[in-house]
C-alpha positions in Angstrom: 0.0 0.0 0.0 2.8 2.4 0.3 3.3 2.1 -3.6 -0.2 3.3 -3.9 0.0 6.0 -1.5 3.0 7.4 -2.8 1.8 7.4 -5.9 -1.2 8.8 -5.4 0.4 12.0 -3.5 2.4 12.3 -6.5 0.1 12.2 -9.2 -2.4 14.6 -7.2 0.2 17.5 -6.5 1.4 16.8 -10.3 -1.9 17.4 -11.4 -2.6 20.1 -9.2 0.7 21.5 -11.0 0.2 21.5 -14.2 -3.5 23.2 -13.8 -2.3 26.0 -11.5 0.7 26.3 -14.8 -1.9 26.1 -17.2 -3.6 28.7 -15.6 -1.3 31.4 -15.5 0.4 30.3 -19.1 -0.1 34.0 -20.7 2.0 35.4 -18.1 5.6 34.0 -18.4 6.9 35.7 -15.1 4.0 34.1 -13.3 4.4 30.7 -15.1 8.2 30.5 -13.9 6.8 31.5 -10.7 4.1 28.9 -10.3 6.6 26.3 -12.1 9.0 26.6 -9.2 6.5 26.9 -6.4 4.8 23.3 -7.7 8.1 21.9 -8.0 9.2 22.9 -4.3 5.7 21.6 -3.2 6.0 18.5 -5.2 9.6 17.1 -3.5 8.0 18.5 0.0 5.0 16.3 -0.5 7.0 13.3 -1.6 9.2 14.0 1.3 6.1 13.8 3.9 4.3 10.8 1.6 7.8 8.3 1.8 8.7 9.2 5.2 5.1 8.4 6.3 4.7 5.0 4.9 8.5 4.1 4.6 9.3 5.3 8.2 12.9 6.3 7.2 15.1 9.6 6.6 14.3 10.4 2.8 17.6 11.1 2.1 17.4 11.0 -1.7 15.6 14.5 -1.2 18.0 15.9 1.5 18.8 19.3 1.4 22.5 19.6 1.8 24.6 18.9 -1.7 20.9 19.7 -3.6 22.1 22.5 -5.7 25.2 21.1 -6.5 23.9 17.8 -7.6 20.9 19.9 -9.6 23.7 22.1 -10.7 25.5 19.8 -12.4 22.3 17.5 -13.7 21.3 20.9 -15.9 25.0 20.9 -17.2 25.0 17.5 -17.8 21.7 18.1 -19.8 21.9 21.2 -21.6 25.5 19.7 -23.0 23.7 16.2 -24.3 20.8 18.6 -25.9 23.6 21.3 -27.7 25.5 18.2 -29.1 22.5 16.7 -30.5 21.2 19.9 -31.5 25.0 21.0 -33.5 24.9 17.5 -34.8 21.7 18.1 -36.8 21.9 21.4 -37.3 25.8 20.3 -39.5 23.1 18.6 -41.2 21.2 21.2 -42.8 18.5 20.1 -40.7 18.1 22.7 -37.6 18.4 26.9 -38.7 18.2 30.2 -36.5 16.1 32.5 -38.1 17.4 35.0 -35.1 16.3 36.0 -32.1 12.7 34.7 -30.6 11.4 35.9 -27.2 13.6 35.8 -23.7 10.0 36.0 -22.4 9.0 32.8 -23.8 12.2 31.3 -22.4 11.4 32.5 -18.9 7.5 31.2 -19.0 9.2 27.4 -20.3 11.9 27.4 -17.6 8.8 26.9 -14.7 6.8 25.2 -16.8 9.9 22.7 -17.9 10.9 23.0 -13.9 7.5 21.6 -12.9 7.2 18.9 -15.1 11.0 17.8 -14.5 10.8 18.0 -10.4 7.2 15.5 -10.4 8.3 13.4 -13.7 11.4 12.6 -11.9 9.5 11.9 -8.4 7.1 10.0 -9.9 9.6 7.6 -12.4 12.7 7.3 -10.4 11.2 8.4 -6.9 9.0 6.2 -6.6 8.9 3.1 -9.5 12.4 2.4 -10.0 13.1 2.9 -6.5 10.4 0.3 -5.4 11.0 -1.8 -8.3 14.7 -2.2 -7.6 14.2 -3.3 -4.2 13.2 -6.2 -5.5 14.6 -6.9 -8.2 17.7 -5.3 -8.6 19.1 -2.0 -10.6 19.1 -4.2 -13.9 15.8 -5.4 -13.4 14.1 -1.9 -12.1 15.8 0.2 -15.3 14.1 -2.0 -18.6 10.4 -1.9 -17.0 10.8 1.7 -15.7 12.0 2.8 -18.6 9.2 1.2 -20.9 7.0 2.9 -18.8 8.3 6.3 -19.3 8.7 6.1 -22.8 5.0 5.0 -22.9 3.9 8.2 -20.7 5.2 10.0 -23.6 2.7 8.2 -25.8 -0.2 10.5 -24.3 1.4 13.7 -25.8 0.3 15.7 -28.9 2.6 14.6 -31.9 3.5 11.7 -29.9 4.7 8.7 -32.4 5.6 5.0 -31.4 8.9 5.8 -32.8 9.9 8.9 -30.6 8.5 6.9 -27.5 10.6 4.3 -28.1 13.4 6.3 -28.2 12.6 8.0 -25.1 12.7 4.2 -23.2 15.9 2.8 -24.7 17.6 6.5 -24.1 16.0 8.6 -21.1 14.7 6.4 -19.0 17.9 4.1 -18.9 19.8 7.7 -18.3 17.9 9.5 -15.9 17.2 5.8 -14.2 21.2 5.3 -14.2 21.9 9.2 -12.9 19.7 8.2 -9.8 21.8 5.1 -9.3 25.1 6.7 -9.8 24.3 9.8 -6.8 21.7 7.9 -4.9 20.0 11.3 -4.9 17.1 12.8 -7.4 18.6 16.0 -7.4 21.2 14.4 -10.3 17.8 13.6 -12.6 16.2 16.3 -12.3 19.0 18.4 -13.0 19.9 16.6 -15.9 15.9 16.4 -17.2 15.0 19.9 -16.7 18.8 20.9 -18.4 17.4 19.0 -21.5 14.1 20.0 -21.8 14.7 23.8 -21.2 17.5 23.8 -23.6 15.3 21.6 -26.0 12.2 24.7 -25.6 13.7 27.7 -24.3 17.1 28.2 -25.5 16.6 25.8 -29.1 12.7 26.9 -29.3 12.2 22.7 -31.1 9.4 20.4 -29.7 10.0 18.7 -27.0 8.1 15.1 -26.5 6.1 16.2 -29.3 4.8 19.5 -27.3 4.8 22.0 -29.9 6.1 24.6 -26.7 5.9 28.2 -26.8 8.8 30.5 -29.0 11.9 30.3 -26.6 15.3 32.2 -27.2 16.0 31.1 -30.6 13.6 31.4 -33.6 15.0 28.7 -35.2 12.9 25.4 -36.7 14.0 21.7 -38.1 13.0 19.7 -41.1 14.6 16.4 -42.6 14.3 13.0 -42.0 12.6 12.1 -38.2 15.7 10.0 -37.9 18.0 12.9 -37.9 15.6 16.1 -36.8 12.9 14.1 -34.9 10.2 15.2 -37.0 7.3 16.5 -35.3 8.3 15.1 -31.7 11.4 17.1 -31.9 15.2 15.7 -31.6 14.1 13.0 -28.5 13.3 11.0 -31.7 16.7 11.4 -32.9 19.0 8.9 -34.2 21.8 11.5 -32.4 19.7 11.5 -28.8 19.4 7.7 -28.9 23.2 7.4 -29.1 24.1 10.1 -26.8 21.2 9.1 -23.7 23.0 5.7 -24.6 27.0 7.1 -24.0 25.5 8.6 -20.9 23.6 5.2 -19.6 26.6 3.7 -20.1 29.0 6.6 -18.1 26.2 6.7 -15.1 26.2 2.8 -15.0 30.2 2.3 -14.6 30.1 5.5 -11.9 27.5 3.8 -9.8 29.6 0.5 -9.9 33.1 2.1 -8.8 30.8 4.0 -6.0 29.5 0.3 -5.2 25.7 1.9 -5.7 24.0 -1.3 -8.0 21.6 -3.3 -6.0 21.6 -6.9 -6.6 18.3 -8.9 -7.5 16.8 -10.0 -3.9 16.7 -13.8 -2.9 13.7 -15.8 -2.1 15.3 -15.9 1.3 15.3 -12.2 1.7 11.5 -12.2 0.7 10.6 -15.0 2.6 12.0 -13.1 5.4 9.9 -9.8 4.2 6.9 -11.5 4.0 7.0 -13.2 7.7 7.3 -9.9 9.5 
């Protein structure tokens, strides 16, 4: 039942979220402001919500090292998105018209903020955290993953081929970046990074979310295995190989930390199960 309740607390606030965003849309100072007050409310409530009905320290919330760990996520993530980005742009297949609106970029940055913080508490706080208890970090990151590219499904100009993308790249990435810090600061630093450079620096889809005009008036065409098509560059050949490079670099950082968690024995749930 703590599954449930947790996410349940989760999806409520993230709802709540994006309705109080999508209220206040027209005004991008008061979207970034909204954005960042849902996303402070979100981590608070999965704070209260895991500590409740896991009767622990949440310490893959804790305060101190946040804003370094977050710091370095939206590095890690506005890097991956610029390579992919110059790569199809070398192409022929990305152009800057010239400048678009900085208010546009400031409106994305809360609404990208919001949907990063309860994405990330809902994915790696709470399914591949749960799933790898049981069954290890191998066997929590395919399932996790399949569900996140799924969730994308739901979106506009969402295709089977951009969601696909989504679970053999993101999911594995951002799944591995929790691993590797033990914190979700690292994900959501590295998922908001991406997505705000994706909208509001590089003004392309993101998901298929045809977003608002961000710094750049710039737009891609081609082949969707280069630009993405209409879901943007998440359903590019370059982000599939990159999100993979970065699985990969996650994956051998959380094994010299000693942070993969082996599959459970029957003993061990045996054990569970007579408490």
């Amino acid at each position: 039942m703590r599954v449930v309740w947790q996410l349940l607390a989760v999806v409520v606030v993230s709802m709540v979220a994006g309705q109080s965003v999508a209220a206040v849309q027209d005004n991008p100072w008061a979207t970034l402001g909204v954005g960042l007050v849902a996303s402070v409310l979100a981590v608070y409530v999965y704070a209260w919500v895991v500590g409740r009905t896991e009767r622990r320290a949440v310490t893959e919330v804790a305060r101190k090292g946040a804003a370094g760990a977050v710091g370095r996520g939206v590095l890690i993530g506005t890097l991956m998105f610029v390579s992919v980005v110059a790569n199809i742009a070398f192409l022929g297949h990305y152009e800057v018209e010239g400048w678009g609106s900085y208010t546009g970029a400031v409106g994305l940055a809360g609404f990208m903020a919001g949907a990063s913080v309860t994405e990330e508490l809902l994915f790696r706080g709470v399914l591949f955290r749960t799933v790898e208890e049981r069954f290890g970090t191998w066997g929590a990151l395919v399932p996790t993953s399949v569900l996140f590219g799924a969730w994308h499904l739901a979106n506009p100009d969402a295709s089977l081929w951009g969601a696909a993308v989504i679970a053999l790249s993101a999911g594995p990435m951002l799944g591995a970046a929790y691993v590797a810090s033990r914190n979700l600061w690292m994900p959501i630093g590295v998922h908001f990074g991406w997505n705000f450079a994706a909208s509001g620096l590089f003004s392309t889809e993101v998901s298929g979310n045809d977003t608002q005009q961000g710094l750049l008036d710039a737009s891609t065409s081609g082949p969707t295995l280069i630009s993405g098509g209409e879901f943007g560059p998440e359903a590019s050949l370059y982000t599939l190989a990159a999100g993979l490079l970065l699985t990969a670099g996650f994956l051998l950082l959380a094994r010299r930390r000693g942070h993969l968690t082996p599959r459970r024995s029957k003993r061990a749930d045996a054990a569970v199960l007579s408490r």
